[in-house]
C-alpha positions in Angstrom: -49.0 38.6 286.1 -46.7 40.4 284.1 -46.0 40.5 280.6 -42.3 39.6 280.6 -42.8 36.5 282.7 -45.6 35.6 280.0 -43.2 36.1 277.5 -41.1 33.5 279.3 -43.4 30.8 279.2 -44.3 31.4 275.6 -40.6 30.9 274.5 -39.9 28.1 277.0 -42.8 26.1 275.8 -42.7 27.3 271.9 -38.9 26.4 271.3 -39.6 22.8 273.4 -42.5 21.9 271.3 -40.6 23.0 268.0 -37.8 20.7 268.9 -40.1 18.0 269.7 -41.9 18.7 266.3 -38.8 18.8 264.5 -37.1 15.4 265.8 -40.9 13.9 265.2 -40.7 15.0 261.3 -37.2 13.9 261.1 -37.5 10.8 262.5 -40.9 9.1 261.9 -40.3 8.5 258.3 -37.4 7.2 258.5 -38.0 5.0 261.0 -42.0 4.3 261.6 -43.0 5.8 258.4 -42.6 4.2 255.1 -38.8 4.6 254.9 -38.5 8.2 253.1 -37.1 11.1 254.8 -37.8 15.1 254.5 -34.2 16.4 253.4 -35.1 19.7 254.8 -35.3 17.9 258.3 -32.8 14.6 257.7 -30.1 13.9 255.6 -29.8 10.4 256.2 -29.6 9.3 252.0 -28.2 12.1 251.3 -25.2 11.2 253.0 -24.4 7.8 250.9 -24.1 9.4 247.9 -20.8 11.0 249.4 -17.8 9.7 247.7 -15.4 8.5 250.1 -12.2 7.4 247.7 -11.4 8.9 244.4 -8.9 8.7 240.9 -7.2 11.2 239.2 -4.5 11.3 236.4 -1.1 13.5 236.6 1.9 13.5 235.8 4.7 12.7 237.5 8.3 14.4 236.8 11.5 13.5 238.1 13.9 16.1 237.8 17.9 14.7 237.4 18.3 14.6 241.1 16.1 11.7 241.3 13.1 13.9 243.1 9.7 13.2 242.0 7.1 15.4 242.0 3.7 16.0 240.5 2.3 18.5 237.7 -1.2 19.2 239.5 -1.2 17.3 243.4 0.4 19.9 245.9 2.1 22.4 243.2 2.2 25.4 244.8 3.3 27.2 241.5 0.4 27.2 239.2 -1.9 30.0 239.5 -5.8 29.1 238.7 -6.0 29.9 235.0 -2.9 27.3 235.0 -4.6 25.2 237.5 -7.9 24.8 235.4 -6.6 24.2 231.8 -3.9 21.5 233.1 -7.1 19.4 235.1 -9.1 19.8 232.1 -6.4 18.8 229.9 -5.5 15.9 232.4 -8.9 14.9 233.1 -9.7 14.5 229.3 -6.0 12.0 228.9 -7.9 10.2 231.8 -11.0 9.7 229.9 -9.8 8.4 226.7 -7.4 5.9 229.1 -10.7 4.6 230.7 -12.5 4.1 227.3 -9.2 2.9 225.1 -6.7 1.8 228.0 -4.2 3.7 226.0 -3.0 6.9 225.7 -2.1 9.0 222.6 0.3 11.0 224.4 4.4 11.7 223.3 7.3 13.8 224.3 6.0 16.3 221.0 3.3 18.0 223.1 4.2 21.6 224.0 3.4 21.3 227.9 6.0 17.9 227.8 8.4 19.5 225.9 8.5 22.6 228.6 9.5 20.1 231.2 12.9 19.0 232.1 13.4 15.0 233.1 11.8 11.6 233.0 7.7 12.6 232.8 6.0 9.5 233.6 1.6 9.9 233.3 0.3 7.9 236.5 -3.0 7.6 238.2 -3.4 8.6 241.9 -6.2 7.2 243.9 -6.7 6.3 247.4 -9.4 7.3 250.0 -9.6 11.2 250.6 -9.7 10.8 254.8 -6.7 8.5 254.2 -5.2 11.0 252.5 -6.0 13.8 254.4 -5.0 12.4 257.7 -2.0 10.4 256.9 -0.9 11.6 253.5 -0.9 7.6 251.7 -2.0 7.2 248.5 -1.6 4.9 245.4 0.4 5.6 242.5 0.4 3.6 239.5 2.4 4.4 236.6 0.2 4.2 233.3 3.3 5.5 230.4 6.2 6.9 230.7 6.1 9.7 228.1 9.4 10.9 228.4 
């Protein structure tokens, strides 16, 4: 017998009994064992903790033309340092609307006074595979600022 047809059999039988060892560990505990998994092996929990719909705050500008369009969702035009300062600024207007249900938020600021027609601050939420796919989501206006 030669070594390379040893070799062979070696591989052939090793990776079968690793799969068979790795489908036992994954499966037995979730389903014979005591009801806890091995993340390395299964991500079966893991995977409810996923977040399938979200909420965030922006605001929404309609220029005299009557088109509407967003400060942060699918502007093309800010670069990251602009990108990061206007969702932490956002994302902070959001947090004191969840906590007061008001917002402290006029025409004076220097981002609002920068922009040109009606701003209106609005929460978008939906369900991001909705969104992705089809492109619906829900708008709600929360003030219009200016």
């Amino acid at each position: 017998m030669d070594k390379s047809h040893l070799g062979s059999k070696v591989v052939q039988y090793g990776v079968s009994a690793f799969i068979c060892l790795y489908f036992f560990l994954a499966f037995y505990p979730k389903y014979l064992g005591n009801q806890k998994e091995i993340i390395p092996f299964a991500l079966f929990n893991l995977y409810t903790f996923i977040p399938y719909d979200y909420s965030n705050f922006d605001l929404q500008i309609t220029d005299s033309c009557g088109e509407a369009y967003f400060l942060m969702y699918k502007n093309d035009h800010l670069n990251a340092i602009e990108r990061k300062y206007f969702f932490a600024w956002l994302n902070k207007i959001g947090e004191e609307y969840r906590q007061n249900k008001e917002v402290k938020l006029d025409s004076s600021h220097f981002i609002i006074e920068n922009i040109e027609g009606k701003v209106d601050l609005v929460r978008i939420s939906g369900d991001y595979i909705e969104t992705f796919s089809t492109k619906s989501y829900q708008i709600e206006i929360l003030k219009q600022i200016k």
